[in-house]
C-alpha positions as CSV (number, residue, x, y, z in Angstrom):
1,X,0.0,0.0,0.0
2,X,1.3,3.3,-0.9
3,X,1.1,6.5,1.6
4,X,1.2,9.2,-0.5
5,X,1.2,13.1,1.0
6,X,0.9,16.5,-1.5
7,X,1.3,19.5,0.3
8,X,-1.0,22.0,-2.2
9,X,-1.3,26.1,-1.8
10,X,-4.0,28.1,-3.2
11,X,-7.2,25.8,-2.5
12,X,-9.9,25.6,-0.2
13,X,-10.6,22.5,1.0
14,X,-14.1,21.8,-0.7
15,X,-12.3,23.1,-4.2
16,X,-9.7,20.4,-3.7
17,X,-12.2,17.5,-2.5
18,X,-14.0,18.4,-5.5
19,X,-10.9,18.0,-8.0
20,X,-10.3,14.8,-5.9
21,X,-13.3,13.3,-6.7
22,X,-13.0,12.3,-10.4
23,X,-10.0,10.1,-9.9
24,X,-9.8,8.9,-6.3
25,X,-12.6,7.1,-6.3
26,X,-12.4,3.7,-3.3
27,X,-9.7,5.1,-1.9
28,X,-8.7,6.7,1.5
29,X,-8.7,10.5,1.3
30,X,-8.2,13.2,3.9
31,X,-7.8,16.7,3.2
32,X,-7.1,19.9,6.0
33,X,-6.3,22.9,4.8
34,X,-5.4,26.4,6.7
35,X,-5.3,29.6,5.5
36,X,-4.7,27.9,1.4
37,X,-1.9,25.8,2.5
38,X,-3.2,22.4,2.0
39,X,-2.9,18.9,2.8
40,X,-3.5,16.0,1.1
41,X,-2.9,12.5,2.0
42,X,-4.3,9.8,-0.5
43,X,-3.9,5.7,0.3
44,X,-3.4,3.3,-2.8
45,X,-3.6,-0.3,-2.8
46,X,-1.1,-0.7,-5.3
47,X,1.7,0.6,-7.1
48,X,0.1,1.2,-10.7
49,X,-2.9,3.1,-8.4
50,X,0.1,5.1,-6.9
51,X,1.2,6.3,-10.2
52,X,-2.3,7.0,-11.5
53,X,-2.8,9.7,-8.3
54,X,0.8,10.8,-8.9
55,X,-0.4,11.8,-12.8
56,X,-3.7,13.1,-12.0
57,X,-2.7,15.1,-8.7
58,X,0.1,16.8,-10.8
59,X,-1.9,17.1,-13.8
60,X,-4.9,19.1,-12.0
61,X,-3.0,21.2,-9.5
62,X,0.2,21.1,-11.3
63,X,2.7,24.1,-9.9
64,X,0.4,24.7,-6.8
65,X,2.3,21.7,-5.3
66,X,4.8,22.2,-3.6
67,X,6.1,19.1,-1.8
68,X,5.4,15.6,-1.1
69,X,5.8,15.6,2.3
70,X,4.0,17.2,5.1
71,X,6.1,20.0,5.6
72,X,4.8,23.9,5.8
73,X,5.4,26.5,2.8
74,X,8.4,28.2,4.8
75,X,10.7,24.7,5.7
76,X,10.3,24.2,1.5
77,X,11.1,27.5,0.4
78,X,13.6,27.6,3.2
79,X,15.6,24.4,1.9
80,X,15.7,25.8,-1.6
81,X,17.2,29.0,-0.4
82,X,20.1,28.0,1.6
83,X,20.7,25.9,-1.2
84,X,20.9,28.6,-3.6
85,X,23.5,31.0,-2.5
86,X,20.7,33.3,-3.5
87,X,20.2,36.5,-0.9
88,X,16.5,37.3,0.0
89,X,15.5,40.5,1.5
90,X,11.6,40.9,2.6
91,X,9.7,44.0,2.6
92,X,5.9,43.9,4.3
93,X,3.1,46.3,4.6
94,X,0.0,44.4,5.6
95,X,1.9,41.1,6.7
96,X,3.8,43.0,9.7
97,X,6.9,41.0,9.7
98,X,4.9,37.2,9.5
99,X,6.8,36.5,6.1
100,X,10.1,37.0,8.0
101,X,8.9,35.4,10.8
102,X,8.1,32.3,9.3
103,X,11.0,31.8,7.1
104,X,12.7,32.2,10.6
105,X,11.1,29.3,11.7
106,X,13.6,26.4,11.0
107,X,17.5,26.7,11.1
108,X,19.2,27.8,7.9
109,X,17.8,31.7,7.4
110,X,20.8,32.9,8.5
111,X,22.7,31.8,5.3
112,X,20.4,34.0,2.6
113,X,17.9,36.6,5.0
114,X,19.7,39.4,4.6
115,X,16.5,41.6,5.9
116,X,13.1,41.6,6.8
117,X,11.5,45.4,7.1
118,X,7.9,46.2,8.3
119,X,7.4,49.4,6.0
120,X,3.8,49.8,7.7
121,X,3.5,53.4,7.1
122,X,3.9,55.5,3.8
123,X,6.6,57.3,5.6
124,X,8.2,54.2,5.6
125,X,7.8,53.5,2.1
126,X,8.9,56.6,1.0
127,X,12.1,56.5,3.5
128,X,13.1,53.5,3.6
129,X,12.6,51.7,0.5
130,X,12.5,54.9,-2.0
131,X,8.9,54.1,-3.1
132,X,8.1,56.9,-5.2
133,X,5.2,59.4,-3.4
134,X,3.9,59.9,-7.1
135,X,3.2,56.5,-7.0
136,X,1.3,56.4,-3.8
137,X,-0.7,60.0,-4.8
138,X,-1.3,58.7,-7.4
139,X,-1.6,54.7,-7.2
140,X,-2.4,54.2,-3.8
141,X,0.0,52.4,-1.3
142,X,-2.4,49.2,-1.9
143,X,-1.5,48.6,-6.0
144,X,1.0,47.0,-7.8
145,X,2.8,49.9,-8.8
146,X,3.5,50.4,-4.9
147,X,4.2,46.5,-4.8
148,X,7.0,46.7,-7.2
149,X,8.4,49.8,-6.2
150,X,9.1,48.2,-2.5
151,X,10.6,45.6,-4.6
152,X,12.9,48.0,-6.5
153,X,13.4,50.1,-3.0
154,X,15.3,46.5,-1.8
155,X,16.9,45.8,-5.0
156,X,19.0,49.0,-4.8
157,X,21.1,47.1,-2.4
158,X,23.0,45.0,-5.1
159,X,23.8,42.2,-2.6
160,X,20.2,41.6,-2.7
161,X,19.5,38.7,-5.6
162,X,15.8,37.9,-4.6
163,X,13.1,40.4,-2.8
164,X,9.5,40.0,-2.0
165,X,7.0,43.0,-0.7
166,X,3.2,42.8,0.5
167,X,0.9,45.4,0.5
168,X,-2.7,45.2,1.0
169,X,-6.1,46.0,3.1
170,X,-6.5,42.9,5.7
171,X,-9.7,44.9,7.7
172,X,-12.0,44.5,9.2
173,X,-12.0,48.4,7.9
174,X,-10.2,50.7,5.6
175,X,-11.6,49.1,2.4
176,X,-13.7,50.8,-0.5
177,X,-15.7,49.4,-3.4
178,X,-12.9,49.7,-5.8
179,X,-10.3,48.2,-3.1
180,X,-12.1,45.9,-0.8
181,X,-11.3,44.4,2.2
182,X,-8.5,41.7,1.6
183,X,-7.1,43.2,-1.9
184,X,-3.8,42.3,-1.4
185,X,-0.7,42.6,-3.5
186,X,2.2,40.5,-3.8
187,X,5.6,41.1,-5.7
188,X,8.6,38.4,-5.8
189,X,11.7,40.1,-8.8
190,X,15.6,40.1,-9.1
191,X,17.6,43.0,-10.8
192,X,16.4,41.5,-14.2
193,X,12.6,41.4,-13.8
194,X,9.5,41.8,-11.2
195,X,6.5,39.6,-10.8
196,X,3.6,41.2,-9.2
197,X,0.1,38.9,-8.1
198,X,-3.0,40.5,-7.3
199,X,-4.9,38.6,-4.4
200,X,-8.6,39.3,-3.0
201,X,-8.4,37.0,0.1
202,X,-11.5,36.6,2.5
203,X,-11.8,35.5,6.3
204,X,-10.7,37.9,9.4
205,X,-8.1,40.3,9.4
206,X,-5.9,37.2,11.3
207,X,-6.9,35.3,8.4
208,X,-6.3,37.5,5.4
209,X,-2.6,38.0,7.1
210,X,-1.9,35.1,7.4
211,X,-3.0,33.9,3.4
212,X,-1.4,37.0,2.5
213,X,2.2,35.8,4.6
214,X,1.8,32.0,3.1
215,X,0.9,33.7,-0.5
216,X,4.2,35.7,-1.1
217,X,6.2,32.5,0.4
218,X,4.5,30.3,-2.2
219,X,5.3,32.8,-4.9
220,X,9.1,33.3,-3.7
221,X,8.8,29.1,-4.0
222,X,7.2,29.2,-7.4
223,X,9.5,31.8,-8.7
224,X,12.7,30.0,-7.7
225,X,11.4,27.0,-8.1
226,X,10.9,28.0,-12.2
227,X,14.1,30.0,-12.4
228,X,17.0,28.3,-10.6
């Protein structure tokens, strides 16, 4: 009998049971998921089952996977980062220093983090990381333009290679009709380009933090992950 785990970020439980469905059918399932980080644990009978799952579970949430064992977003990204003689620096607005945090989690940050900096106000922004006040007059400090510029503001330090930012509304107030409550932005870029991912994420402010601090680790994953 074969164990297999797929830890999965981006779906809600009942969206994944519902993918599961069409080709799990007699076997063992269980699926929790927490704030998008996901996991799923599937039990075959045999091996040419195994290697049905294995094709299917790839083939349906394809890049959105991001280890086969049951191990949290960070200890994965973590791994691949200490691997890569890559320096990360982490700028957060919303997030408030859990993207740090977490990649502090498990021994090893001290060979890439260079820096983690809670740029909470727009004096900060400005400041600190250089973000353009045209950008925020004119943008918003919740928008990708703001986004990437944090990005750029970390960049400017050339022993930077890798920086991700977060920016966003996580409530329960401050949001409008054309920026709603859990509008979140999320950039990952080196010196030779910037990746920006708009997010709408719902629960309580706790929650939308959290998803928001898991999102730009899964991206920083993805990103690496595609370009190393």
């Amino acid at each position: 009998m074969a164990d297999l785990i797929f830890k999965i970020f981006g779906y809600e439980r009942k969206n994944i049971l519902e993918i599961l469905t069409g080709f799990t059918r007699g076997l063992a399932v269980q699926v929790t998921e927490r704030n998008l980080d996901a996991t799923v644990n599937i039990k075959c009978d045999n091996g040419e089952k195994a290697e049905t799952v294995l094709r299917e579970m790839y083939g349906n949430f394809n890049d959105n996977i991001y280890a086969q064992a049951d191990v949290p977003i960070q200890y994965a990204l973590v791994r691949m980062l200490a691997e890569s003689e890559m320096t990360l620096a982490v700028a957060e607005s919303l997030t408030g220093g859990l993207v740090t945090s977490k990649l502090i989690e498990f021994p090893g940050a001290s060979a890439f983090l260079y820096e983690g900096i809670v740029a909470y106000d727009n004096r900060s922004k400005l400041r600190r990381l250089h973000v353009p006040l045209s950008d925020i007059e004119q943008y918003g400090a919740v928008s990708a333009r703001v986004s990437e510029a944090m990005v750029k503001g970390l960049l400017e330090n050339k022993n930077i290679s890798v920086a991700v930012s977060t920016t966003g509304i996580a409530g329960p107030g401050g949001g409008s009709e054309t920026k709603p409550v859990g509008l979140v932005y999320i950039s990952v870029g080196t010196q030779d380009e910037i990746f920006t991912e708009k997010n709408i994420f719902k629960g309580s402010r706790e929650e939308i933090r959290e998803k928001s601090a898991n999102a730009a680790l899964f991206y920083l994953y993805r990103y690496l992950k595609n370009n190393l």
